[in-house]
N, C-alpha and C positions, 0 to 999 in steps of 0.2 A: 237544556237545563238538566241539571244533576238529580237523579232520583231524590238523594239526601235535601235538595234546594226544594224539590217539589213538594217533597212530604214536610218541610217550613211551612209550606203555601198553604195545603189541606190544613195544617195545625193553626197558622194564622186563623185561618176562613172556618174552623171549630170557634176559637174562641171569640173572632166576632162575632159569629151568629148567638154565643152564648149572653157575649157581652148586652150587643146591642138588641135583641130580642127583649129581655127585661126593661129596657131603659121604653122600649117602643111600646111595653105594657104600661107603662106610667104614663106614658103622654099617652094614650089611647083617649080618643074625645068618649069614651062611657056607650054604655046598652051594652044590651043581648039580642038574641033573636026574639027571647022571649018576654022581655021586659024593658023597654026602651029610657027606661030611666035610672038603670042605673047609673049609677054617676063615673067607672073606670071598668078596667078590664080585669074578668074574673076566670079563674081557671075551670070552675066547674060549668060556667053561661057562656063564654067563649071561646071562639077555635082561633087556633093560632092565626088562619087567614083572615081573621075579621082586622087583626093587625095593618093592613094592606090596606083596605079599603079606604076609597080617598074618602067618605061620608059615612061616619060610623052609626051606628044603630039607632042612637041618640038624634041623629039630625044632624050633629054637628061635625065639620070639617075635620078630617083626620090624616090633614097633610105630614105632620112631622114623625108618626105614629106611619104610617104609609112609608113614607123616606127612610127611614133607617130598618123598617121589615124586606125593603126592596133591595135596597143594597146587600145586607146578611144574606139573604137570600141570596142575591146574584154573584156574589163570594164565593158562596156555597156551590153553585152551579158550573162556578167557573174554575172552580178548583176540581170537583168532580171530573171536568172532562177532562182535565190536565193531569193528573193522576191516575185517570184510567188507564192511560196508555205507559204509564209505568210499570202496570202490571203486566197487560201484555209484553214489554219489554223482561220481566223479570220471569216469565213462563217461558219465554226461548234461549235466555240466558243458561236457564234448568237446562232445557232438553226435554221438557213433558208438558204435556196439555198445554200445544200449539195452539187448537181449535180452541182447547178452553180462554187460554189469554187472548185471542182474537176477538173471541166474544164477549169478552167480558171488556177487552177496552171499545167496543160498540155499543155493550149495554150504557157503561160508563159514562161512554160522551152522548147519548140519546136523553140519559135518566139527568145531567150537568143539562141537559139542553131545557128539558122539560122544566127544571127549577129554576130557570129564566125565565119560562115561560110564568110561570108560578108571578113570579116577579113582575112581571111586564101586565099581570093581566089581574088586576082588583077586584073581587071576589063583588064587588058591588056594581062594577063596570059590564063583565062581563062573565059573568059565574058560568055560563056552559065551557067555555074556553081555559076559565079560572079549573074547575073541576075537573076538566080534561089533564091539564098539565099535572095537575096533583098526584092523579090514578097515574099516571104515565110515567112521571117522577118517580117517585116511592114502588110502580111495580117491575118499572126496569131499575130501579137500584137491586133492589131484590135477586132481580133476577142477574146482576151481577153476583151476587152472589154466594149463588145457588149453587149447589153442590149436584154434579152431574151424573149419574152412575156405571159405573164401566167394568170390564169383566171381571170374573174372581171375586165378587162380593166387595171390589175395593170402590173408594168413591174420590175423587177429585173433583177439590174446591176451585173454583172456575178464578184461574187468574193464579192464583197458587201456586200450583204446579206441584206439588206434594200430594203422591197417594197417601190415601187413609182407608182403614177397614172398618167398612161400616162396622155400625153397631148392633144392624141384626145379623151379619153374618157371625157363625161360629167356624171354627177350623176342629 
């Protein structure tokens, strides 16, 4: 698949996570951690994972609110790891930060894995497992990237392949 086709896919899998994320805020069956009777889903009382779970805080079933946080999510995941390797593909097409685009399409498809995992694992089901993939997710995205330091005060963005001079270096 065509880089141009892939980045369609990422851009899809944006804006259903944006789409369907709200709509899973409305059918959300209600509560918080801290008050189980609210009646829906609140930005400041809930975390986007409570989305997920299949029995919301409330008591009540939150299949439909579950289903469509799972999928966005697993879009999201799956796009992640298919694009990762577009970068690496786009760092030896450069000629620079080999290592870097290596790494960054293993961060890639690691951090796309863990936001399946996200998915697969309902914060009320299983929260150590749910909490794992979260941390795991979000800190190997991150660490895709991460900008890695190399000599001369220059720094290359992992996956990029473009040096850049830092900002604390002076010349």
């Amino acid at each position: 698949m065509s880089a141009y086709r892939l980045a369609g896919v990422l851009r899809y899998a944006a804006i259903q996570f944006v789409v369907l994320t709200p709509i899973a805020m409305v059918l959300y069956a209600g509560g918080t951690w801290f008050d189980r009777s609210t009646p829906h889903y609140q930005f400041t009382g809930n975390f986007l994972s409570d989305l997920g779970m299949t029995h919301a805080f409330s008591g009540r079933a939150n299949y439909p609110s579950c289903a469509l946080f799972a999928i966005s999510l697993a879009t999201v995941g799956t796009s992640i790891v298919a694009f990762g390797w577009t970068w690496r593909g786009f760092a030896f097409e450069r000629g620079r930060a080999r290592i870097a685009g290596q790494a960054s399409a293993v961060f890639a498809t690691l951090s796309g894995l863990a936001f399946l995992g996200v998915a697969a694992t309902p914060f009320d089901r299983a929260l150590d497992a749910h909490n794992t993939f979260v941390l795991a997710g979000f800190g190997l995205l991150r660490a895709t990237s991460r900008r890695s330091r190399t000599r001369c005060g220059e720094t290359v963005s992992a996956g990029h392949g473009s040096p850049r001079t830092s900002p604390t270096s002076r010349s």
